[in-house]
C-alpha positions as CSV (number, residue, x, y, z in Angstrom):
1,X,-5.3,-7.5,12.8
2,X,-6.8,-8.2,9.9
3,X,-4.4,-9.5,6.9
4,X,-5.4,-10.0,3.3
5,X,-5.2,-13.9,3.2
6,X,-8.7,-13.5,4.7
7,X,-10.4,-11.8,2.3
8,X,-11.1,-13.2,-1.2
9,X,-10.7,-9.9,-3.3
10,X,-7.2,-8.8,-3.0
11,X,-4.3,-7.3,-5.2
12,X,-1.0,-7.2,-4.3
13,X,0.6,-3.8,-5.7
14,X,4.2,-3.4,-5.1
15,X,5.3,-4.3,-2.5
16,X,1.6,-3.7,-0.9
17,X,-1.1,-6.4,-0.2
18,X,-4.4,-4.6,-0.7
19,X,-8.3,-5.2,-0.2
20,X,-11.4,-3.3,0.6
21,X,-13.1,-3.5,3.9
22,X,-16.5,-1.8,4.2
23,X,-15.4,0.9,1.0
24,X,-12.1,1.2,2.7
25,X,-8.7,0.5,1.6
26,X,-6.6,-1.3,3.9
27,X,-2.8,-2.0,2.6
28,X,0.0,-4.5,4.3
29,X,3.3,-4.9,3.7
30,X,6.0,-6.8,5.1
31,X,9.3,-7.6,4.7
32,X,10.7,-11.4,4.8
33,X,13.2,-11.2,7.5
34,X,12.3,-8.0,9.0
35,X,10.2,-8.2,12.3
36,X,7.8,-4.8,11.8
37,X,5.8,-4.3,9.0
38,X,3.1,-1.9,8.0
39,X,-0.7,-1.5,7.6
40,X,-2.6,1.3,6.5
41,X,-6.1,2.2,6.2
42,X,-7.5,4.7,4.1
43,X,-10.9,5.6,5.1
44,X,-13.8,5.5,2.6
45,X,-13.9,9.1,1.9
46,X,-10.4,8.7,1.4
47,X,-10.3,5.6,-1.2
48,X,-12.9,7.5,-3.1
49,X,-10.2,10.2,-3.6
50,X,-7.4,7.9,-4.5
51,X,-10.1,6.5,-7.2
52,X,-11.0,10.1,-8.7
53,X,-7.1,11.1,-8.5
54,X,-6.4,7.5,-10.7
55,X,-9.7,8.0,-13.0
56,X,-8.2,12.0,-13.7
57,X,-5.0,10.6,-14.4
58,X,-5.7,7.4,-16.4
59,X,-4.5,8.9,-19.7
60,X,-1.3,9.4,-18.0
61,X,-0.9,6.0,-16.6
62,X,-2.4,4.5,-19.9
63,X,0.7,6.0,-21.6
64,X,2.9,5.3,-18.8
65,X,2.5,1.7,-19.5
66,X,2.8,1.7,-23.4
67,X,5.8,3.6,-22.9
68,X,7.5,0.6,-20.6
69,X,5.6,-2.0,-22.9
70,X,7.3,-0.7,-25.5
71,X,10.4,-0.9,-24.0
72,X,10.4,-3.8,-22.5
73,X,9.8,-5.0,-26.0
74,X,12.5,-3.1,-27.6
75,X,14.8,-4.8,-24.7
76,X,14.1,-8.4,-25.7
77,X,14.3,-7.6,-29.4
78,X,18.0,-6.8,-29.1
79,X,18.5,-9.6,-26.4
């Protein structure tokens, strides 16, 4: 298997390790002190819909992340 220490592009997400192979996304996680872990492929077809699904929905996500900047912010203000 394949794990994202050898390939120079990669991102971790969550709790997710991520790269792209040949167009395709390929995802790891594991778990210190758990024995399994898990890998997942998505093919190219596939990563091109997750990509169209984020671009649609980047307004969305834009004002997701104001929203927690701004309250993030708001926290350490009254810290």
């Amino acid at each position: 298997m394949n794990t994202p220490h050898n390939h120079k592009d990669h991102m971790k997400i969550g709790r997710y390790q991520s790269w792209l192979e040949d167009g395709k996304l390929k995802l790891y996680y594991h778990e210190f002190g758990n024995p399994s872990g898990m890998y997942c492929t998505l093919s190219a077809e596939e990563t091109r819909g997750l990509l169209e699904l984020l671009s649609r929905n980047s307004d969305g996500i834009n004002e997701a992340l104001y929203m927690n900047e701004k309250e993030a912010h708001s926290n350490y203000a009254g810290l």
